[in-house]
C-alpha positions as CSV (number, residue, x, y, z in Angstrom):
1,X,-17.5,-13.4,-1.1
2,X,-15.3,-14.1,2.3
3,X,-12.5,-14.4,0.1
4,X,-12.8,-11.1,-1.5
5,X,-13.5,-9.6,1.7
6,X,-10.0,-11.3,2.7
7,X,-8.1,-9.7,-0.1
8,X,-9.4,-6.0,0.7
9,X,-8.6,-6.2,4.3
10,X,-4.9,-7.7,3.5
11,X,-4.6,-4.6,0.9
12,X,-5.6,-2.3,2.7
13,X,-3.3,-3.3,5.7
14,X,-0.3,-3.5,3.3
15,X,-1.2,-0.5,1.6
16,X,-0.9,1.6,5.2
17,X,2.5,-0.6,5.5
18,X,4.1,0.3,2.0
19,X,3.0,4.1,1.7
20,X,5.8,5.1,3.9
21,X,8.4,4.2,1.5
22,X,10.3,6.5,-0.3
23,X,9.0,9.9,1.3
24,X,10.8,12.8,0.5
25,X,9.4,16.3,2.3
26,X,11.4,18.9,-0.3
27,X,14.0,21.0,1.2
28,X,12.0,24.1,-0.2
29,X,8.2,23.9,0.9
30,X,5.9,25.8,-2.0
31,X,3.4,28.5,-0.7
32,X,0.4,26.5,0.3
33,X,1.7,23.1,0.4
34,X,2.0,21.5,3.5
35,X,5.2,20.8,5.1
36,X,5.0,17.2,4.9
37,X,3.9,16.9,2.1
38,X,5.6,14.2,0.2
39,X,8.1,15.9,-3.4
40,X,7.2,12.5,-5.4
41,X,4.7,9.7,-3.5
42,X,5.0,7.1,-6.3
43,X,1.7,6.2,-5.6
44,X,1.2,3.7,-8.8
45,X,4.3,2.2,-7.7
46,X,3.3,1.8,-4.3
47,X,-0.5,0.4,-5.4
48,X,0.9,-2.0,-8.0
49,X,3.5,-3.4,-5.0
50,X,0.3,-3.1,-2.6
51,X,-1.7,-5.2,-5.1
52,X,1.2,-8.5,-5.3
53,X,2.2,-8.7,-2.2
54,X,-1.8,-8.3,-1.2
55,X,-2.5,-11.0,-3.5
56,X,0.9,-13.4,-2.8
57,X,-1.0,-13.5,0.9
58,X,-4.1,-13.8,0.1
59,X,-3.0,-17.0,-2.1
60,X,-1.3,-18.7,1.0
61,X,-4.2,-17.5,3.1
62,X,-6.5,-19.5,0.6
63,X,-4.3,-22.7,0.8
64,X,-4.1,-22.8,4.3
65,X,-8.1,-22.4,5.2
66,X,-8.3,-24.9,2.3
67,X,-6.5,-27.9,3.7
């Protein structure tokens, strides 16, 4: 279970780290959108990348309270 807990807290930390990449606010803002709002987030992009580089340190994580 402490490993689990390990790999939600290193996601969501990454997750905060990789969702400013590739913002775009359009150069025409829509009625009712918000002005920062982001043209294209990727966001399956940015939760598959979240995911392997989430579980990549949670492997050396494991090895190194392992031994």
């Amino acid at each position: 279970m402490t490993g689990l807990l390990l790999y939600v807290v290193i996601w969501v930390v990454i997750l905060f780290m990789v969702l400013p990449w590739g913002v775009h606010v359009p150069e025409k803002i829509e009625k009712g959108h918000a002005t920062s709002a982001p043209e294209n987030p990727y966001m399956g992009i940015k939760l598959l990348v979240t995911s392997l580089i989430a579980a990549l340190l949670w492997i050396v994580a494991y090895i190194l309270l392992k031994n």
